[in-house]
C-alpha positions in Angstrom: 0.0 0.0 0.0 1.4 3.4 -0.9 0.5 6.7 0.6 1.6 8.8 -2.5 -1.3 9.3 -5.2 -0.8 8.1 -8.7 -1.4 9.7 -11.5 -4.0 8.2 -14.2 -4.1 8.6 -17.7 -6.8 11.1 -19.3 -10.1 9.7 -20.5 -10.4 9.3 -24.0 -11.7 12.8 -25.6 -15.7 12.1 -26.6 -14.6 13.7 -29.6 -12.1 14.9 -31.8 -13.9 18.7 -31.5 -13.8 18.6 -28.1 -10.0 17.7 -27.9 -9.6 20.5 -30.6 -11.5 23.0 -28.4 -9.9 22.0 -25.0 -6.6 22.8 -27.4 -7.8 26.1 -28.0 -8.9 26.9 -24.0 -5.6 26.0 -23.3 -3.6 28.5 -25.8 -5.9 30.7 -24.0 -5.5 30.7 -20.2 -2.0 30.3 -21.4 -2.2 33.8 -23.5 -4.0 35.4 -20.3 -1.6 33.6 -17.9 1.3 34.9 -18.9 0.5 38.6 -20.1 -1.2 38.6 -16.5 2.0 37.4 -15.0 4.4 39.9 -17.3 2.4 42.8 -15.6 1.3 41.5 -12.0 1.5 44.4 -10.2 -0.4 46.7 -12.2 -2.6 43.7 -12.5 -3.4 43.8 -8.9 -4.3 47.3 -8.8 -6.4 47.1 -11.7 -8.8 45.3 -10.2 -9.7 47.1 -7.5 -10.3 49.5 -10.0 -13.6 47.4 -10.9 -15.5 48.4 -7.5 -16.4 45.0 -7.1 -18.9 44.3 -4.3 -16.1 42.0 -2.3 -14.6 44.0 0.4 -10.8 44.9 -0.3 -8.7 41.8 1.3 -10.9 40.0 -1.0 -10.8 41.7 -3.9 -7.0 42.2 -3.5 -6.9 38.2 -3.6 -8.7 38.3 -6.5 -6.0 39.0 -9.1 -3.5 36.0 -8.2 -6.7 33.7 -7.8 -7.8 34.4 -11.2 -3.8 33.7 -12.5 -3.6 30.4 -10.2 -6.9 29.0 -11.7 -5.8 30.0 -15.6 -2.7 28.2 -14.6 -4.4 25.3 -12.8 -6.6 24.6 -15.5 -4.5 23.5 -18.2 -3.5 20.1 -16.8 -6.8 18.9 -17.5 -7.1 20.9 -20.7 -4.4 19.1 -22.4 -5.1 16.0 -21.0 -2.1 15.1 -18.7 -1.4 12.5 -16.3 -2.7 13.3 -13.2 -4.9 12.0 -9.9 -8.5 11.5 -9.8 -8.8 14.3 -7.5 -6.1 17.0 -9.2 -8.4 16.3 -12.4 -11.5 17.6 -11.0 -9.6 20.5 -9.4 -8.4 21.4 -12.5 -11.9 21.2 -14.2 -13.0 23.2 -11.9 -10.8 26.0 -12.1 -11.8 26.1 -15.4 -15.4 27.3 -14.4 -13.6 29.3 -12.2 -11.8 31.5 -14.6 -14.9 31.7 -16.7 -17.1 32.4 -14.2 -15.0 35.0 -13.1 -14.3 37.2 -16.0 -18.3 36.4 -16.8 -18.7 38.6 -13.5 -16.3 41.1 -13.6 -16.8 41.9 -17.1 -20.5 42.3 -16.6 -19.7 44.2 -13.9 -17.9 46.6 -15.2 -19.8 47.4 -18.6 -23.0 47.9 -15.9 -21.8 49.4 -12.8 -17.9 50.6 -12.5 -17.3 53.9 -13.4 -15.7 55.4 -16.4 -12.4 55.5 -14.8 -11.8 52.0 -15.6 -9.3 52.3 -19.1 -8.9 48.0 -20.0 -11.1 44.8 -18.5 -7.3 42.9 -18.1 -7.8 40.2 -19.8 -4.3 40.8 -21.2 -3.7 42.2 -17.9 -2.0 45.8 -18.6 -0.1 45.1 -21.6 -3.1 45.9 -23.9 -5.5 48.3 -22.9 -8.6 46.7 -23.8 -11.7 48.5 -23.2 -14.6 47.3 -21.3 -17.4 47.0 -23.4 -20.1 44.6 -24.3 -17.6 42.7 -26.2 -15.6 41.5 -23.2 -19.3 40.5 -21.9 -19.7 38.1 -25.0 -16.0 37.2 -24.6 -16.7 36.3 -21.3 -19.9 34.2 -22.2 -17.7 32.5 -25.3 -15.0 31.2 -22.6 -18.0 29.4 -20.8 -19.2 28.2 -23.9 -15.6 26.7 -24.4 -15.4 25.4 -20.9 -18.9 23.5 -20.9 -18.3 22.2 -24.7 -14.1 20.8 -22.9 -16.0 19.6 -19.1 -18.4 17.8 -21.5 -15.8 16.4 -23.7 -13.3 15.6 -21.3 -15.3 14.3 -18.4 -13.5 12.9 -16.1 -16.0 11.0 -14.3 -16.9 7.6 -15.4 -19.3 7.3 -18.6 -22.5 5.4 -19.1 -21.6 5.0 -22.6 -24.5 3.0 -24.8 
């Protein structure tokens, strides 16, 4: 009997879309990840920028949450060896960075003031304006993680 967890291979991929999308959500949070990362500390003070409705420990934490989940989430994305329980972590992050920028982007296109000059999905390299196109962004990344959770499962199947 060990005490160290072993890692499992990846389910197969219900489809070669799915593998191809997953693919694509990784190039992603990898894009975000890193341009995050390059500019961290402006990163952190952009977001308190938003006004969330968090108070300001929380919303402080917010920033390396959001990079810690883009980062977490591509183990499962591509597919890697990994334990039962890292898997579903990993899935979940996912949701987490989608769910996330779902919020504060909506946020900010209906509540935060004008001050606000880029939503930081690019963090502060780009200044990206807040509009209703980082809303439908936003809702396209949870598109992208339902169409990969449903693709990737990595629960067991009841396959026909």
């Amino acid at each position: 009997m060990s005490i160290l967890v072993k890692p499992t291979p990846a389910p197969k991929p219900r489809s070669k879309e799915a593998q191809t999308m997953a693919l694509v959500l990784a190039v992603i949070f990898v894009i975000f990840a890193v341009t995050q990362l390059f500019t961290f500390e402006e990163f952190i003070k952009l977001i308190p920028m938003f006004q969330l409705p968090f108070n300001e420990g929380l919303t402080y934490a917010l920033a390396p949450t959001l990079v810690a989940a883009e980062v977490f989430a591509i183990p499962f994305l591509l597919g890697m060896s990994l334990s039962r329980a890292f898997r579903w972590l990993s899935m979940f992050c996912g949701w987490l960075v989608a769910g996330l920028w779902l919020f504060m982007s909506f946020w900010v296109v209906s509540v935060a003031p004008f001050g606000v000059k880029t939503i930081g999905f690019l963090g502060t390299v780009a200044s990206l304006t807040p509009g209703w196109w980082a809303v439908c962004l936003s809702i396209a990344l949870c598109f992208l993680v339902a169409w990969t959770s449903w693709g990737l499962w990595p629960g067991k199947r009841h396959e026909k």
